[in-house]
Every structure is written in structure tokens, then in C-alpha cells.
N, C-alpha and C positions, 0 to 999 in steps of 0.2 A: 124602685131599685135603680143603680146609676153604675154605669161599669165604669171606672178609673183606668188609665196605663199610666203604671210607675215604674218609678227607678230606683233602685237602691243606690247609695254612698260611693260603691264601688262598680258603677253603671252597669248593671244587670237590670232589665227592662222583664219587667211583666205586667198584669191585669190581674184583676179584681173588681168584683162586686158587694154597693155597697147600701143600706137601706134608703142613705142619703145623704147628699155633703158633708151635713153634721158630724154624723154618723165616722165617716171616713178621718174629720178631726178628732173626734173625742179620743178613736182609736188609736191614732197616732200621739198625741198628748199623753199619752196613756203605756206609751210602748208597745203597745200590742199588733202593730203592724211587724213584720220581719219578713227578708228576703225568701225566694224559697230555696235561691241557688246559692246563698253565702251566710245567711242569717241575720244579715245587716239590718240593725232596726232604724239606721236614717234611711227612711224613705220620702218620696216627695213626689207629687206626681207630675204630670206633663201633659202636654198641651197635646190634645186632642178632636179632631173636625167633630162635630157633632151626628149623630147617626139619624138623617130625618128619611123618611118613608117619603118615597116620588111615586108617583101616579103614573102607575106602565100604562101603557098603549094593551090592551084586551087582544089575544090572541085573534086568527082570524077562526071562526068555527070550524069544527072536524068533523066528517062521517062518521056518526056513531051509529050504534044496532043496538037493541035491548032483544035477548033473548029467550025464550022458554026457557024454563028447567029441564022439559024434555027435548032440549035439542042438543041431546049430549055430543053428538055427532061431530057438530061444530067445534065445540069445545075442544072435543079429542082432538080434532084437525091442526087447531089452535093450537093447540099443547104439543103436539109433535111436530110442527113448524119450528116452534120455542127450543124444541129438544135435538133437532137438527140444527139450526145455529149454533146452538151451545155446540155441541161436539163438531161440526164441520168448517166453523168458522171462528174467525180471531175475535174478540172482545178489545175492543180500542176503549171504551168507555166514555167520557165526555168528551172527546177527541175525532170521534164518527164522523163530524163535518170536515175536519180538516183532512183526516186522514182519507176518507172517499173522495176528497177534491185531488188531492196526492196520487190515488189510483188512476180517476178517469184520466187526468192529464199527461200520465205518463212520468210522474215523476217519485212513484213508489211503485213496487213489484203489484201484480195485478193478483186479489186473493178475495176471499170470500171476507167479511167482517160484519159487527154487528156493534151498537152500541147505544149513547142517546144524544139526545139533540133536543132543540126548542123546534117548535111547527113553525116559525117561523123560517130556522134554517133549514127545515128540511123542506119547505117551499122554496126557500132561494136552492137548494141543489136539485132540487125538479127541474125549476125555473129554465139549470142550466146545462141541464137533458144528462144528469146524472141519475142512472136509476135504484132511487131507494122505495124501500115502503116499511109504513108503520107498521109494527110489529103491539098487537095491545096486549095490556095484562088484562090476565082473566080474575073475576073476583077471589078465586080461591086463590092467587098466586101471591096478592097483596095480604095473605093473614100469616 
């Protein structure tokens, strides 16, 4: 499969995917391309950087725990940690690094928040005596 970005006649830019270059000609030969925002069947597509997978740097490792079943205890603890965020604190979402940097400094109002981040940044905001902690999903939270 090959993902294209085109344009129509009357420059409306969108994508598609296609089984393969051929593929994407015959269809146009053919008429059977059309815009989706005008219906325009000149389409033509456009130059696009190529999408190659780079080789990240491996996070650095995390404390993990593997627990009993029977250590509901935990769990619960976990779960209403989870359930007090949620209710007592703001949800920034992938914004959590910026916005905690915002707090400690003093240049956003000072409040409780929760959100995500890579372990990476949230070792740079340790690093820089901002205090967060990882908050984990429990397996049942992920189904």
C-alpha cells in the first residue's frame, strides 16, 4: 500500500491510499479518482517527503512491579489515586510537561493537574525539581 497527497484542478489537497503507483494510474486514466470536497476528477498528486522509520534512542528503564491477584489492596489504592485525579485535578493532556513547567515557575496559576508525557520528559522535569509521579494503568484499565 502507498499513501498519495493530492490535489484537485481547483486546489483542494487531500490523501489517499493506494495498492500501488500503478494502481493510482490506471485509476486516474480511468476517471475514477474525484475530489471529495468539489468532485473534480483532474487530480494529480504532489510531491511528498517519503515516510522512513528512524531508530529512536530506547527509553531509559522504569520501576515496574508485577503483582498477585490477590493483592487487590493495591489495586484499589491505584484505582482511587486514578479516581481522585480525575475529579480533583485538571487533565492538560499531552501538554503536562509544558503546563507543569508553567506552574512551577510561576507563570501559570498554581493547581493540581494530571496528564501524559514520554519518561523521558518526565525525567527532565524531576531533573528540574519539579515534582511529578507516574501515575500506571492497571491491566483492567487498558480493556
Amino acid at each position: 500500500m502507498i499513501r498519495y497527497a493530492l490535489r484537485c484542478a481547483d486546489g483542494h489537497e487531500f490523501e489517499s491510499w493506494f495498492r500501488d503507483s500503478d494502481a493510482f494510474d490506471a485509476q486516474s486514466a480511468a476517471k475514477l479518482l474525484s475530489c471529495p470536497a468539489c468532485g473534480s476528477l483532474k487530480i494529480e498528486k504532489q510531491i511528498m517527503a517519503p515516510n522512513v522509520a528512524l531508530q529512536e534512542e530506547k527509553p531509559a528503564p522504569q520501576p515496574v512491579a508485577m503483582i498477585a491477584e490477590k493483592d487487590h489492596e493495591i489495586r484499589q489504592m491505584l484505582r482511587a489515586l486514578k479516581q481522585h485525579l480525575e475529579a480533583h485535578a485538571e487533565n492538560v493532556g499531552v501538554g503536562f510537561a509544558d503546563e507543569a513547567r508553567k506552574i512551577h515557575y510561576g507563570e501559570a496559576d498554581e493547581r493540581a493537574i494530571y496528564g501524559v508525557t514520554s519518561p523521558d520528559e518526565a525525567k527532565a522535569l524531576h531533573d528540574e525539581g519539579i515534582p511529578v509521579l507516574p501515575v500506571p494503568n492497571l491491566p483492567d484499565d487498558l480493556n
